[in-house]
C-alpha positions in Angstrom: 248.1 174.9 257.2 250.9 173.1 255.3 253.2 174.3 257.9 251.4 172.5 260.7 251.2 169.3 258.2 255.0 169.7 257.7 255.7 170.1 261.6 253.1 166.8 262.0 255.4 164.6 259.3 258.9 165.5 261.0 257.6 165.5 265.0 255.9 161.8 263.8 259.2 160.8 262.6 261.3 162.5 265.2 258.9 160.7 268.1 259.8 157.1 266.5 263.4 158.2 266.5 263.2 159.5 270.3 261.5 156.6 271.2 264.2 154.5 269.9 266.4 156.7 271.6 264.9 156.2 274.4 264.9 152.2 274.6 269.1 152.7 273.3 269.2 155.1 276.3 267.5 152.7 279.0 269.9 149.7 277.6 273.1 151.7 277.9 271.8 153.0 281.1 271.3 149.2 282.4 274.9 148.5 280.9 276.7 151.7 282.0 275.1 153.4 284.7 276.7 156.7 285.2 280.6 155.9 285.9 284.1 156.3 284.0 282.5 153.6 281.3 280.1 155.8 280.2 281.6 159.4 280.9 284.1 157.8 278.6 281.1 157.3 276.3 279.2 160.4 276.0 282.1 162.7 275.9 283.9 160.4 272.7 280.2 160.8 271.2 279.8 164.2 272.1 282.5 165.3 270.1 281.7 164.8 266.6 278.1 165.8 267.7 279.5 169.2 268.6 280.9 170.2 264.6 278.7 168.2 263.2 276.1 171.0 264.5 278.6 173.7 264.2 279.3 173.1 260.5 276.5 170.7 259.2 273.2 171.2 261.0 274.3 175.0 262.1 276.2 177.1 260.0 275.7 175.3 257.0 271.8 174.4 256.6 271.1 178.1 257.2 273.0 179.8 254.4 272.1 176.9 252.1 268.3 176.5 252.3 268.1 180.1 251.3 270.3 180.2 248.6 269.2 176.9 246.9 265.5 178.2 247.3 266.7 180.6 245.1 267.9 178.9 242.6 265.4 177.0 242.1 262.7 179.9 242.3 265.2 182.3 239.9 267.3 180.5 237.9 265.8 177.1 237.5 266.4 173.5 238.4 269.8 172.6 236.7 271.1 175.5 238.3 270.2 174.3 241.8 271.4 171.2 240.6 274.8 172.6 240.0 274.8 174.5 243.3 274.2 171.3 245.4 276.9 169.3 243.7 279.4 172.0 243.9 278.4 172.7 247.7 278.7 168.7 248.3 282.0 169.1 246.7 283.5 171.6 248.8 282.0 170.4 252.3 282.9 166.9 251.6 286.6 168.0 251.2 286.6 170.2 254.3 285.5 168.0 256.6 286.8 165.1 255.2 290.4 167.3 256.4 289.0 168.4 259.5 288.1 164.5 260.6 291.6 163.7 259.7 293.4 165.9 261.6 291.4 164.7 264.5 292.0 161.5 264.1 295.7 162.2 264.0 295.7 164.4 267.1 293.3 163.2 269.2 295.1 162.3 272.2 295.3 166.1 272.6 292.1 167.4 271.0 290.3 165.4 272.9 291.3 167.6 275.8 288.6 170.3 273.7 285.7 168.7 275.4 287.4 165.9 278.2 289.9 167.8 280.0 288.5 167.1 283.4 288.7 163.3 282.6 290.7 160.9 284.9 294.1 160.9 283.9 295.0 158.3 286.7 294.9 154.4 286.1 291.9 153.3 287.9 291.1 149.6 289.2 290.0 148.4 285.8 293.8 148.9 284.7 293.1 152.3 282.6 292.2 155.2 282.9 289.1 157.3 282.1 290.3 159.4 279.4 292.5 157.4 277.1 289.2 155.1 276.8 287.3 157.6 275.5 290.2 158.9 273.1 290.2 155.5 271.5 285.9 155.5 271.6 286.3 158.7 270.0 288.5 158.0 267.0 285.8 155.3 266.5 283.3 157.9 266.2 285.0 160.5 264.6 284.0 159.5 261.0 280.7 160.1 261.8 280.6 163.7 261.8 281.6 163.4 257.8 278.8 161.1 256.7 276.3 163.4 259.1 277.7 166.4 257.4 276.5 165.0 253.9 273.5 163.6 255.2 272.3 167.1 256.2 273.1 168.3 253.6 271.0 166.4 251.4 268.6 166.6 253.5 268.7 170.4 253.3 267.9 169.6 249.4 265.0 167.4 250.3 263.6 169.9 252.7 263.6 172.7 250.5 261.6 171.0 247.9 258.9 169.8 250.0 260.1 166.1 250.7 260.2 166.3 255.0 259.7 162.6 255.7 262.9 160.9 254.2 265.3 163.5 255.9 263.3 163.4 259.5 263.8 159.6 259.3 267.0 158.9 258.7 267.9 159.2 262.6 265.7 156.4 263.0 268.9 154.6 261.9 271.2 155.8 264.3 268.9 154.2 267.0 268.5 151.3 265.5 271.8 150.4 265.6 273.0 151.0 268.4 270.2 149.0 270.3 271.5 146.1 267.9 274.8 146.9 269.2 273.1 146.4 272.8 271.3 143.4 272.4 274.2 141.4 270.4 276.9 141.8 273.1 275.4 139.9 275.8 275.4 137.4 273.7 279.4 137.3 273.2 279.8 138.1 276.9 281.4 141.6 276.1 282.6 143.8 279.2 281.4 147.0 279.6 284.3 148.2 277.8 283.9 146.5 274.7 280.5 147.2 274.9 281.7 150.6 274.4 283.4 149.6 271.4 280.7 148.0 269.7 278.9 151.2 270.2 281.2 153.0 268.9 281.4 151.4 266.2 277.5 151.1 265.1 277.0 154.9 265.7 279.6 155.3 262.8 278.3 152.8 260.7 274.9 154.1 260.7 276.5 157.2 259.3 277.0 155.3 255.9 273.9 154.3 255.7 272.1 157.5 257.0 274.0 159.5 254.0 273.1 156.7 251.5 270.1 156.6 252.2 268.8 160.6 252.0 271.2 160.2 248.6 269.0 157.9 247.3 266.0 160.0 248.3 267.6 163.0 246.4 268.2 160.7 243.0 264.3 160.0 243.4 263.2 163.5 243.6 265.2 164.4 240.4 268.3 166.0 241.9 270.9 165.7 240.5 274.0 166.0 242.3 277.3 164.7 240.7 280.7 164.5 242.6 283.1 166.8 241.5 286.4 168.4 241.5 285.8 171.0 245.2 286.0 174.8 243.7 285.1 178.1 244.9 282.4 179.1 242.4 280.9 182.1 243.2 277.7 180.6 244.5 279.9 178.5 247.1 282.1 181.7 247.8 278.4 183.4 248.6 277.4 180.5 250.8 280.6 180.7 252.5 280.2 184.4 253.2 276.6 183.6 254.6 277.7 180.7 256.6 280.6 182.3 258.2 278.1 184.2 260.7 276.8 181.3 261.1 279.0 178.9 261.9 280.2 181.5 264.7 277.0 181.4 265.6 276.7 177.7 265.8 279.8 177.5 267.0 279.7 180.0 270.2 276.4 177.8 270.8 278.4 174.0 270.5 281.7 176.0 272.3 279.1 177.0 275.1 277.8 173.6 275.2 281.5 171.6 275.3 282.7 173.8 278.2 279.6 173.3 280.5 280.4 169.3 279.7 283.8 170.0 280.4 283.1 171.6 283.6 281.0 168.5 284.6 283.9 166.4 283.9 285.3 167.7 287.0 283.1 165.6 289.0 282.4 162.1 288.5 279.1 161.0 286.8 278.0 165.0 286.4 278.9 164.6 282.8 276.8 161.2 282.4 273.6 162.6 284.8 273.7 166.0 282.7 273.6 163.6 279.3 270.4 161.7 280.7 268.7 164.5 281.5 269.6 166.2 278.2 268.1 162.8 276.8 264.6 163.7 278.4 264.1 167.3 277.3 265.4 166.5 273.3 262.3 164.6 273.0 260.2 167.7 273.1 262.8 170.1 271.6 263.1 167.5 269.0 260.1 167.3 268.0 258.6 170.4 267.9 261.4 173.1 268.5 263.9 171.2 265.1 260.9 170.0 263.3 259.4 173.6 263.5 262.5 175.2 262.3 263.2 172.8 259.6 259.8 173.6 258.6 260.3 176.8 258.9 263.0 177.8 256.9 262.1 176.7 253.3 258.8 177.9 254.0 259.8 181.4 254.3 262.2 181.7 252.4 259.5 180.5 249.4 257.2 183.2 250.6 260.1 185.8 251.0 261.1 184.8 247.5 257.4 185.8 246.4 257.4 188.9 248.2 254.7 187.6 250.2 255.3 189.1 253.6 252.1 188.5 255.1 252.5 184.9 254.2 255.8 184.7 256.2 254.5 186.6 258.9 251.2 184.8 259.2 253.5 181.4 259.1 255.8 183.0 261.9 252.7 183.0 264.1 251.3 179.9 263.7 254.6 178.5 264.0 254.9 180.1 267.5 251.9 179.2 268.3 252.0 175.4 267.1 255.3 175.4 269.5 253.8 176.8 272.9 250.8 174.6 272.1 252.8 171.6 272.4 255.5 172.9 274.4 254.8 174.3 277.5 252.5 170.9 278.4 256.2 169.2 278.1 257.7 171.7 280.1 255.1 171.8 283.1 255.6 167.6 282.9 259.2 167.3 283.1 259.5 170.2 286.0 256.7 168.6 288.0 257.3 164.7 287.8 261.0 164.7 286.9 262.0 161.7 289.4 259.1 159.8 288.4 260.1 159.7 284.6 263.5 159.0 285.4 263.3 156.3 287.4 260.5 154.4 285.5 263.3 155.2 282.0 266.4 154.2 283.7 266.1 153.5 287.1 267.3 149.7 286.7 270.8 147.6 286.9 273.7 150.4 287.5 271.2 153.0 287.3 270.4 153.6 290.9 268.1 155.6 292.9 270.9 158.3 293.7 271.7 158.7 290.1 267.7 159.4 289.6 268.2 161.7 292.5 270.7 163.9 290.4 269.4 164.0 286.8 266.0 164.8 288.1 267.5 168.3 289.3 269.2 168.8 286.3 266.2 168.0 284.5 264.2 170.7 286.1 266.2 173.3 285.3 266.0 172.5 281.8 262.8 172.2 281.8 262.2 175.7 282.9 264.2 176.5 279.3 262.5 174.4 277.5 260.0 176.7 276.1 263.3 179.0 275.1 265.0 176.6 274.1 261.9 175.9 270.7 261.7 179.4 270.4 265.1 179.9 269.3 264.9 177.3 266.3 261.4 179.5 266.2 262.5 183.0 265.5 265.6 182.0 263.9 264.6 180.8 260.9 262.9 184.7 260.4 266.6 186.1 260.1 268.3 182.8 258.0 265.6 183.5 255.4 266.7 187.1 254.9 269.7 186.0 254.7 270.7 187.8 258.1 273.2 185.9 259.6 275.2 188.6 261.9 272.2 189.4 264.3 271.5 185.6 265.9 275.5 185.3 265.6 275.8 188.5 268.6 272.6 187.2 270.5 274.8 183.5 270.6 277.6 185.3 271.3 276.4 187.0 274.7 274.3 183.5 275.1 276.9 182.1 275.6 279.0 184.5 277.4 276.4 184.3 280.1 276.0 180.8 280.0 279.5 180.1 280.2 280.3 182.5 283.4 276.9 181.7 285.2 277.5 178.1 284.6 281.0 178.6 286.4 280.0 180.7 288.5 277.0 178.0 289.6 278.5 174.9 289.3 281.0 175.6 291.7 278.7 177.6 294.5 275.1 174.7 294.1 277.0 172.0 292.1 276.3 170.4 288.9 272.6 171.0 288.6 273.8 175.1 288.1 274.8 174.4 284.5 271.4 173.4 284.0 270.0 176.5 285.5 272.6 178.6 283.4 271.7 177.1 280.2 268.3 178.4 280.7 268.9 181.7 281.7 271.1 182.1 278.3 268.4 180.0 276.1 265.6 182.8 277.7 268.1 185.9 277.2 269.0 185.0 273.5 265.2 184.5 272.7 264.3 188.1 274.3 266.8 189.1 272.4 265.7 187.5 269.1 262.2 188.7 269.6 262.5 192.0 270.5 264.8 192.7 267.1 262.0 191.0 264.9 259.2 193.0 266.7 261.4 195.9 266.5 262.0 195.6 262.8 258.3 194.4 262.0 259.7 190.9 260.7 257.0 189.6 263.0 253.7 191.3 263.9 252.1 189.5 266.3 248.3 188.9 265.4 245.0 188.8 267.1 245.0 184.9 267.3 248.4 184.6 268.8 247.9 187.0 271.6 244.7 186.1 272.7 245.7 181.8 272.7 249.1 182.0 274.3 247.9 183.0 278.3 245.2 179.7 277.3 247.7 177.6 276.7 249.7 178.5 279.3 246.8 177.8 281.8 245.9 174.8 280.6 249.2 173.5 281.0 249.3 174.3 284.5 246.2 172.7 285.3 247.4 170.0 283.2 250.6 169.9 285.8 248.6 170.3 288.9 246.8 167.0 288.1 249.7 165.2 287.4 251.1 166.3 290.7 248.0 165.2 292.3 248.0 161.6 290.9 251.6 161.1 291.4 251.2 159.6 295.1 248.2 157.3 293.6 251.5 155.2 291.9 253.7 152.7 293.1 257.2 153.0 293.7 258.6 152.4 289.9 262.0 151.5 291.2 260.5 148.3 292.9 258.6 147.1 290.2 258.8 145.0 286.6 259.8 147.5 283.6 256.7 146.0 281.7 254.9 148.2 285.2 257.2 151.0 284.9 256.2 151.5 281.2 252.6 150.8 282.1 252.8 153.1 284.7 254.5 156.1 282.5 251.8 155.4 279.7 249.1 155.8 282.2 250.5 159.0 283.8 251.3 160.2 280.3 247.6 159.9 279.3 246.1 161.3 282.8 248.2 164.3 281.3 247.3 164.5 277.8 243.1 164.1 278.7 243.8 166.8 281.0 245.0 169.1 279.0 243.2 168.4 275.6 240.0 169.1 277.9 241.1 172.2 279.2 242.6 173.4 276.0 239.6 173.0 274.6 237.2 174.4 277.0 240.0 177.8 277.3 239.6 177.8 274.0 243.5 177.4 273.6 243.1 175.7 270.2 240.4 175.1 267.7 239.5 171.6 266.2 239.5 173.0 263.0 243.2 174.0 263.0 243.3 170.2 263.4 241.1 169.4 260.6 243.1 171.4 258.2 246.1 170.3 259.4 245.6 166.6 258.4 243.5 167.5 255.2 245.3 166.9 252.1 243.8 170.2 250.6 246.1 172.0 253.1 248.2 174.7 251.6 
């Protein structure tokens, strides 16, 4: 069970970081509320988010887990060593290049991801978009010291040391609230609010990447700057990254043009990025932390030649992700206003702005299972060093996301890019799974089959009682946020007994999964 311990470190972590997140998110939405301030905002931070997943978290972490697995199960620990340094090398350069022509363009690359930004000077004296050029020069650094953080982090990962890299976004959080809570005290505008965000989410950066670097010095690595070459082992990562940076690229390209499509009305963008808030605290913590589980364990069993190992892991990892999935997903489609307004609903937050997050929050709820089962299945084709066959699944991802979303957005409003996000996510993981089935890279067992229609039924019965005690609650607009949090932890735990009682009674899990989850004698 040392996968479900693994998953149990990183989701632990992740929840911290969420929660975090989620007290950064109530404060900017208190400061901001959803307007030309804080569309500004999200599309200046959205930017280096995008290519940092495209060529850190995507493309790169895929073909380098593998490969340094296998130096270190083949060839030994110096030569791992030399790998990592020389891969640091070579990424540091690239994107250190790619940040800089950014910066120097920006007025017009900006237009990648903001083009339906006001143009026009508006009655604070400027206009929409050239605020979030300059936030976004202020950020822009950030996607270099992310890129090396994950990298390291793919180093810790592979050799077994989860909890460093799965905290480091704790930081990020952190501060940024600081930002928050210091500029009252100066009597900053919204504006310079902004730039005091901007500013933090770049200096956590730094520290983020020195801090993982430091974890990697304790856990013996060695990695040593050097001159950027194309060695042969970087020339074979970059031939097994190339696939997947298309792949992770056609994803973050999908993603930029549904946020660009929201720009086109005013506050879509901001009430899309709340509600995209709400459902990456599940997907965080199971859907990455499963995958980044995942990956270096089976690549070590693939290694071995152990494919019942990796098969039996592929399993439990799906299983492990409906288990503490779909609850999420019934939650978030059943109670959506609720959670929003009890989060944000405060200062420039209003009720209307609940109103629209809470229907794009249902539609992605209805992806949310999809969307952990692609960082699910994935990992089963990144540890065979397949690369090609998630990169075509993306691709017509994508593809339908992009023209449904259009397509949507334009005939319900913005609420249809939701809804075609989902339909993609659900396409790409048929996709995934019938090619794994197909090619026996997963055989699904007796356990698997017989717990997943379980699970699924307690989590409905978990989201019919929650929709039942729903009118027992007060209005959590009208109330103290001490009583709105009260209220959410109460709700929250209505949920949870339900389901952990029905669960058990269907059966859906077994206490002593638990057990030897938690034991130290896990392997």
């Amino acid at each position: 069970m040392r996968l479900l311990r693994s998953t149990a470190i990183i989701a632990s972590l992740t929840l911290i970081s969420r929660l975090l997140g989620f007290v950064r998110d109530v404060l900017i939405a208190n400061f901001f509320g959803a307007g030309f301030i804080s569309d500004a905002f999200f599309t200046a931070f959205k930017l280096p988010n995008v290519f940092r997943r495209m060529f850190a978290e995507g493309a790169f972490n895929a073909a380098f887990v593998p490969l340094y697995a296998k130096r270190i199960e083949q060839d030994g620990q110096q030569s791992a060593d030399n790998f990592a340094s020389e891969t640091a090398s070579v990424l540091f350069f690239f994107v250190a290049c790619l940040v800089i022509a950014f910066e120097l363009t920006m007025p017009f690359s900006l237009n990648i991801i903001g083009n339906g930004l006001d143009k026009t000077v508006n009655e604070s004296g400027i206009t929409t978009y050239n605020l979030a050029v300059i936030y976004a020069q202020i950020t822009m650094p950030y996607l270099l010291f992310m890129s090396m953080t994950a990298m390291f982090s793919g180093v810790l990962n592979t050799r077994g040391f989860f909890a460093l890299a799965a905290g480091v976004p704790i930081i990020l959080n952190l501060f940024m609230i600081s930002a928050l809570t210091i500029t009252p005290i100066f009597e900053l505008s919204q504006r310079e609010t902004g730039y005091a965000l901007t500013a933090a989410i770049t200096l956590s950066g730094i520290v983020q990447m020195a801090i993982v670097y430091w974890g990697c010095l304790r856990a013996g690595v060695q990695i040593r700057p050097r001159l950027p070459r194309l060695t042969p082992g970087v020339r074979r990562l970059i031939t097994l990254g190339v696939p997947g940076l298309i792949s992770a690229g056609i994803t973050q390209i999908n993603l930029v043009v549904s946020h660009m499509i929201a720009t086109h009305q005013e506050g879509a963008a901001s009430w899309l990025t709340y509600a995209d808030r709400l459902y990456q605290l599940p997907l965080g913590m199971i859907g990455i932390a499963m995958g980044v589980a995942l990956l270096p364990a089976l690549s070590r069993r693939l290694r071995a030649g152990d494919e019942s190992g990796a098969n039996t892991s592929m399993n439990r990892g799906i299983e492990i992700a409906a288990f503490l999935t779909l609850p999420a997903a019934f939650a978030l489609f059943v109670i959506p206003s609720f959670l929003i307004s009890g989060l944000f609903e405060r200062g420039d937050f209003t009720a209307d702005t609940t109103l629209q997050v809470a229907k794009a929050l249902r539609f992605f709820a209805l992806g949310l299972p999809a969307f952990v089962l692609i960082k699910v299945l994935t990992p089963a084709f990144f540890a065979r060093e397949n690369m090609r066959t998630p990169m075509y699944l993306a691709g017509l991802s994508a593809s339908i996301n992009v023209s449904l979303g259009l397509f949507l957005f334009w005939r319900i409003g913005f609420e249809g890019l939701a809804l075609a996000t989902t339909i993609a996510a659900w396409v790409n993981v048929v996709g995934l799974g019938f090619i794994l089935l197909r090619d026996k890279n997963l055989i699904i067992d007796d356990r698997l089959r017989t717990r997943i229609p379980r699970i699924l039924l307690a989590s409905g019965l978990m989201g019919f009682a929650l929709w039942a005690a729903i009118p027992f609650f007060p209005d959590l607009s009208q109330s103290h946020i001490l009583m709105d949090l009260l209220s959410l932890i109460v709700i929250s735990g209505i949920g949870l007994i339900v389901y952990v009682i029905a669960a058990s009674l269907l059966q859906a899990f077994g206490w002593r999964d638990i057990r030897d989850a938690v034991s130290k004698k896990a392997q």
